[in-house]
C-alpha angles and dihedrals in degrees: 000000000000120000098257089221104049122092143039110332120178122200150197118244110221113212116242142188105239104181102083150353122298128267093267118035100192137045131200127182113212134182135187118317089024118142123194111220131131120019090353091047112118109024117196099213142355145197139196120255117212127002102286132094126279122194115192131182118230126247089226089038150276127061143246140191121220127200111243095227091063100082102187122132110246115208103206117114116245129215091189152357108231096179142359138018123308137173101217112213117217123195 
């Protein structure tokens, strides 16, 4: 068997904004149960992890669950995951 990392590989060069940091600085990954206070606390931004369903309560109130196939970035701030599996996005 060939080593799957060996030979000529090409390659597609993404283009990138070099003059600064992105637009989050900092990544958690929660899952059920999880709070955010304290260093985690406030959160700019979240998305869901895996296919299944999430469902987060807001920092200013109120909750939502989000389908896991979606993939968009919701900026919303979150207080807590209640279930599921979400990336939490800091500025």
């Amino acid at each position: 068997m060939a080593n799957p990392i060996s030979g000529p590989y090409t390659y597609t060069a993404l283009p990138y904004h070099a003059s600064g940091p992105g637009k989050y600085n900092k990544v958690v990954l929660a899952a059920a149960t999880f709070y955010a206070t304290g260093s985690n606390a406030y959160p700019s931004a979240f998305y869901v992890s895996g296919s299944g369903d999430a469902t987060v309560t807001l920092a200013n109130g109120g909750s939502i669950t989000v389908n896991g196939s979606d993939r968009s970035i919701f900026e919303m701030s979150v207080a807590s995951v209640t279930s599921g599996t979400v990336y939490l996005l800091y500025s």
